[in-house]
Each structure stands twice: as structure tokens, then as C-alpha cells.
C-alpha positions as CSV (number, residue, x, y, z in Angstrom):
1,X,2.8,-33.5,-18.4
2,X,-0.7,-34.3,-18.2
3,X,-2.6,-36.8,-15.8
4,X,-3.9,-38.6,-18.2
5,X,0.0,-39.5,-18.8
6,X,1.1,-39.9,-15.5
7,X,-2.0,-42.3,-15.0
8,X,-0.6,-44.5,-17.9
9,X,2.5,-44.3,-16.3
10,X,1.6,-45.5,-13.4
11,X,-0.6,-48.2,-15.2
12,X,1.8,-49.9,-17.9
13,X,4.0,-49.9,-15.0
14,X,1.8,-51.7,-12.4
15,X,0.6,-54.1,-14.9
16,X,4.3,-54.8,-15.6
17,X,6.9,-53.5,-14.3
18,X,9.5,-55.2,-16.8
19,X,8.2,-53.0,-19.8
20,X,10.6,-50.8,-20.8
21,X,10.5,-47.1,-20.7
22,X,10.7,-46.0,-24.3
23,X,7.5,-48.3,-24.5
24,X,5.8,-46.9,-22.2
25,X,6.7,-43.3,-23.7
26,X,5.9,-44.0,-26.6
27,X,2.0,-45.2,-24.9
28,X,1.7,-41.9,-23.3
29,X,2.6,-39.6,-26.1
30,X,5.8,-38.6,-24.4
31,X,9.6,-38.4,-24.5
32,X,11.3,-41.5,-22.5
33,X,13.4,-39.2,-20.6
34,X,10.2,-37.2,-19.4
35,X,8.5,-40.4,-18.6
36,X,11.5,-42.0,-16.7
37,X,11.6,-39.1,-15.0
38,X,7.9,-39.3,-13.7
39,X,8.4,-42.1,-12.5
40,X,11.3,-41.5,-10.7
41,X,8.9,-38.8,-8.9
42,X,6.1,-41.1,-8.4
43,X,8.6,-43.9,-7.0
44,X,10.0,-41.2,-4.8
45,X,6.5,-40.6,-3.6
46,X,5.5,-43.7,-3.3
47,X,8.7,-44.6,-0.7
48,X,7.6,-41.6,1.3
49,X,3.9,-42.8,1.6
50,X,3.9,-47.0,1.5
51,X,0.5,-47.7,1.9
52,X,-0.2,-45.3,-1.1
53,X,-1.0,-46.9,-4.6
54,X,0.4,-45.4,-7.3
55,X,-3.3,-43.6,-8.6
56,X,-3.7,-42.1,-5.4
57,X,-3.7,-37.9,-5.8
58,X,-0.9,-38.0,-3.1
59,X,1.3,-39.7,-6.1
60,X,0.1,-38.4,-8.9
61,X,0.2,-34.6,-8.2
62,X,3.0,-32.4,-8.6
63,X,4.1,-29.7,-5.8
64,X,3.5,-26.3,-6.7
65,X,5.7,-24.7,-8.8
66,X,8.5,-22.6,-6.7
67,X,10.8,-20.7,-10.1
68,X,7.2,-18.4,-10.7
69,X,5.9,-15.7,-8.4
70,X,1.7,-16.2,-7.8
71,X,-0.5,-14.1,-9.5
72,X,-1.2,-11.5,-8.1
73,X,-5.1,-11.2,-6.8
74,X,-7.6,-8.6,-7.2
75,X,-8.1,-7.8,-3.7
76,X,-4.0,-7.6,-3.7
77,X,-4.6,-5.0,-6.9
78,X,-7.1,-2.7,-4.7
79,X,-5.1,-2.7,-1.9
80,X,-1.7,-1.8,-4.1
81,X,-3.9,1.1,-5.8
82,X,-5.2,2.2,-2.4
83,X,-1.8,2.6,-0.8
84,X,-0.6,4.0,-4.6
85,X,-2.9,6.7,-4.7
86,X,-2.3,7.1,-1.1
87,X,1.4,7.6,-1.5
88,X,1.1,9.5,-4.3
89,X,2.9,12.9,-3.1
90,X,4.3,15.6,-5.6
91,X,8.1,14.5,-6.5
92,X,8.0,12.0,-3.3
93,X,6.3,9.4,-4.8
94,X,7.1,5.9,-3.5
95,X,7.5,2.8,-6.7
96,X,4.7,0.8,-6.9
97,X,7.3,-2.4,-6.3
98,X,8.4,-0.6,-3.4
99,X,4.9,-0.4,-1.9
100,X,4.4,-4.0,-2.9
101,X,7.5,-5.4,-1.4
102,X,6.4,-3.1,1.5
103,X,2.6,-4.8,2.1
104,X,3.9,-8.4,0.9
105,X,2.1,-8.3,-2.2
106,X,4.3,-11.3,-4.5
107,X,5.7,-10.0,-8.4
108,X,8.3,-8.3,-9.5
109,X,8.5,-4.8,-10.9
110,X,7.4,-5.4,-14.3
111,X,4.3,-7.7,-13.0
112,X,3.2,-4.8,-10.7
113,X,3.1,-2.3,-13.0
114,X,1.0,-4.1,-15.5
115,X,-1.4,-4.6,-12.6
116,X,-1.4,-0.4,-11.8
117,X,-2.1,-0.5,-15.7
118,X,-5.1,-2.5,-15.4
119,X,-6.3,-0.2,-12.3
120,X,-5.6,2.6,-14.6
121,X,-2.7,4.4,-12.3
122,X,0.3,4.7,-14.4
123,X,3.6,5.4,-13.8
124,X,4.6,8.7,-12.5
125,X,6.1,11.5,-15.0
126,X,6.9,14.3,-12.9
127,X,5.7,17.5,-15.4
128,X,6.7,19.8,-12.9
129,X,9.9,21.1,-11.0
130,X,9.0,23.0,-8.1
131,X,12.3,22.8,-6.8
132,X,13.7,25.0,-9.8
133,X,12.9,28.7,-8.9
134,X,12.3,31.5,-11.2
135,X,14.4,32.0,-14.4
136,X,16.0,28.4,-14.2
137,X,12.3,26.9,-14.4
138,X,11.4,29.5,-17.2
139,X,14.8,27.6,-19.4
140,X,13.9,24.3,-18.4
141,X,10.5,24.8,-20.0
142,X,12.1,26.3,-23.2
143,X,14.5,23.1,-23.1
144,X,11.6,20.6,-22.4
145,X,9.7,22.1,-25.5
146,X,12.4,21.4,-27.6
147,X,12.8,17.5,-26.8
148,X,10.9,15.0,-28.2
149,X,8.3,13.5,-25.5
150,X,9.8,10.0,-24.8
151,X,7.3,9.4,-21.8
């Protein structure tokens, strides 16, 4: 819902409050069940602060949203791929989520890897397997040619 609607809202129902709600809907562009429910909000609102009118910003603007995560900022991107490349160590490389969750850096998993995308540090493939000695790393090669790449 838009301002501009809450304002005539708040308008149609100062000039007269005895209008009915699919009236004033119907003014703003809206659904009557959207609009009753602004103006439940703005009444709310308008209990907590008295001296308010109902154009004041303190009625008319919504909290921030809580069910979304912030995006997340660039200097929060630089510091993720700092502490990424940082962390980066042969097989004991930490999750980028993991090092996000670990410097308080807000999104899930999926949200910071598209921002290691944009920094241009993927995710980690592990090519190698120094932990296989000898003959079992020369049949893990021969298997690895014969699989299709899914990576």
C-alpha cells in the first residue's frame, strides 16, 4: 500500500468518519479488507500517540519489515570476501554462511553465496585429495575421468 492511499484513508475518514469502508476502497484503488485494515493500524497508532493527527509520518508509516533479512551491504561483502579468502585453507575451508553467521553479517546461505558470486569467490570444489596416498589417488583420478563433471 502506497501513501498516497493511506493519505486518502486518513482523509475520507477525517472528513467523515460515517463513510463506509468499501467507499473509501474503492477512492483509493484498494481492496476494502486492505483498507480496513490500515486503518485499524493508523487507529492503533493514533491511541498510542493522542496529540498525533492522522497525516503525521508517526501515523502514516509502517515499521520495518521483520519476515526479510536486510540486504546485505558492500562494506559487509568486503569484509565476508576478506575473511573468505582468508579462511580459504586446502580441504579445511570454513562455508561462507558459516563465516557470515560468525562476523554477524544478516542472509541466509543462498543470499551469501550470490554475494561471493558478485565478489567473484565461488564455491569451493576440492580437485584434489591429498589425504589419498599413492595407488588409491592414481584410481580415484581414473574414476573421476570417467564421471561427468556435475560441479
Amino acid at each position: 500500500m502506497t501513501l498516497a492511499q493511506k493519505d486518502v484513508i486518513a482523509v475520507l475518514k477525517e472528513l467523515d468518519p460515517n463513510i463506509s469502508m468499501p467507499k473509501v476502497a474503492d477512492l483509493a484503488g484498494i481492496k476494502p479488507k486492505t483498507a480496513d485494515r490500515a486503518y485499524q493500524i493508523m487507529n492503533r497508532k493514533r491511541a498510542q500517540h493522542p496529540d498525533a493527527h492522522y497525516l503525521y509520518p508517526i501515523i502514516l508509516n509502517d515499521a520495518k519489515r521483520t519476515g526479510r533479512l536486510p540486504v546485505i551491504s558492500e562494506e559487509q561483502k568486503e569484509t565476508l570476501a576478506a575473511h573468505a579468502v582468508e579462511h580459504h585453507n586446502g580441504n579445511h575451508k570454513v562455508e561462507f554462511h558459516d563465516l557470515a553467521k560468525k562476523y554477524s553479517i544478516p542472509g541466509c546461505r543462498t543470499t551469501v553465496d550470490k554475494a561471493m558470486r558478485e565478489k567473484g569467490i565461488g564455491r569451493y570444489k576440492m580437485r584434489e585429495k591429498p589425504f589419498l596416498s599413492g595407488n588409491r589417488r592414481n584410481v580415484s583420478l581414473r574414476k573421476r575421468s570417467y564421471t561427468k563433471n556435475l560441479g
